[in-house]
N, C-alpha and C positions, 0 to 999 in steps of 0.2 A: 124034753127035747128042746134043744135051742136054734134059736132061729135069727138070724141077720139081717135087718131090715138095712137101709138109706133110705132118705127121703131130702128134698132140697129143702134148705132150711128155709124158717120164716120170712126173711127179710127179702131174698131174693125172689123167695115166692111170691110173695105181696106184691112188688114191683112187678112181676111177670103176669100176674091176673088182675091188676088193674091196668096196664096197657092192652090185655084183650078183652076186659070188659065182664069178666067173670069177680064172683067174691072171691075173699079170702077165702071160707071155711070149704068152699070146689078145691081149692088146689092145697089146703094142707089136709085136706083126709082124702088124698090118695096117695097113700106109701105103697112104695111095689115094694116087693117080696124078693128084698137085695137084689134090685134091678133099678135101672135110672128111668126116674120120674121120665116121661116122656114131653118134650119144650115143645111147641107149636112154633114152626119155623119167622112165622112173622113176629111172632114176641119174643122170637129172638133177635130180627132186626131193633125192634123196637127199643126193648132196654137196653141195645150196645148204640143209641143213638148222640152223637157229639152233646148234645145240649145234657144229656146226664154225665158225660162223661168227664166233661170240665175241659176238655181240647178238640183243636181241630181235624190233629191227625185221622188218617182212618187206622183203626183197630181189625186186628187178625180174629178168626173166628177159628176156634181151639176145638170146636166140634164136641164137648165133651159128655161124658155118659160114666156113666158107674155102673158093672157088669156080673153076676155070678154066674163063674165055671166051674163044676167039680165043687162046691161046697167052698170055694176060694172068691174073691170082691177083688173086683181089678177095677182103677180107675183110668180110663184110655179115652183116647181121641183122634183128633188130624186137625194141625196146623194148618189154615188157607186163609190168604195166601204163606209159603216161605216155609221156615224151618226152624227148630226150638235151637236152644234145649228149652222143656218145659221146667219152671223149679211147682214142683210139691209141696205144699205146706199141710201142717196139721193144728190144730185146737184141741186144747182138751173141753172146754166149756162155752158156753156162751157170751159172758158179758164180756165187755169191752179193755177190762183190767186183765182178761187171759191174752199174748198175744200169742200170735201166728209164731210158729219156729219150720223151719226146713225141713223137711221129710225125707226130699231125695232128688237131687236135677235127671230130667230123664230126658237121654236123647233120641230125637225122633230118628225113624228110616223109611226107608220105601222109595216109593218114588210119590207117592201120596203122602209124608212127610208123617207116618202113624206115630202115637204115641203110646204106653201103655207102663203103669205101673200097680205090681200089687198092694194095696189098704187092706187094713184092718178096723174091726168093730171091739171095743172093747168087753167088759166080761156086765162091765155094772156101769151106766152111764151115758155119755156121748161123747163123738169125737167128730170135730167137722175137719173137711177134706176142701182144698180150691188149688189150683195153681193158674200158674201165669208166664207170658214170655213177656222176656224184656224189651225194650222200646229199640227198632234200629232199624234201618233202610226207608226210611219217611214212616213206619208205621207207630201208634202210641203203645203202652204197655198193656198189652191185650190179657182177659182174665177171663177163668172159665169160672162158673156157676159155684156157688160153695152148698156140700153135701152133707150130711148129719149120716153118721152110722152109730148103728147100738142093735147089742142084742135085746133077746124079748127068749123068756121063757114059754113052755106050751104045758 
């Protein structure tokens, strides 16, 4: 039987549990069971703060999460403040020589500005997940969390 995990990858994790004071090895061995790691709302202030960010605009907060329905991975959110389009990227691997390529621009609705796209895990390996809006109405280029999916045999 196979099985779909996500988990947020190393880097942004590290960042997120050294701003709340927890180690590294607390927040990479809890992968949920193709569900989004769940972010402690203060560490999420924290690592979208100007001094990491290299500007002084304020940046939008993309809400974002990795979701299974039906045996399907969606990755969604909610733009606040304003409205996307969110662009989707994807990675096939880790190091720095794979780059990011485009996945999919997805546009938000509602009146809460949702967003939601379906992702995929691949069969052998990993694939990371992030997207972003672009810079406009005083706000800088806001970026959601990057996710790692892969299957896992049982």
């Amino acid at each position: 039987m196979r099985q779909t995990l996500t988990t947020l990858t190393t880097t942004k994790a590290a960042s997120v549990a050294a701003s709340i004071g927890l180690g590294v090895a607390a927040v990479l061995t809890v992968p949920a069971q193709a569900a989004s790691v769940p972010v402690d709302g203060a560490a999420r202030t924290v690592a979208s703060a100007p001094a990491e960010r290299g500007t002084d605009l304020p940046m939008r907060d993309l809400h974002d999460k990795i979701v299974k329905r039906h045996g399907r991975l969606y990755f969604q959110g909610r733009v606040d403040p304003g409205h996307g389009p969110v662009i989707v990227q994807k990675k096939a691997c880790s190091s720095k020589d794979c780059p990011w390529r485009k996945f999919k621009a997805v546009k938000t609705h509602g009146t809460e500005n949702r967003w939601k796209v379906r992702i995929y895990a691949p069969k052998h390996g990993n694939w990371y997940w992030r997207g972003y809006v672009k810079a406009s109405g005083g706000y800088a280029k806001s970026w959601t969390h990057v996710y790692k999916t892969y299957t896992t045999r049982f």
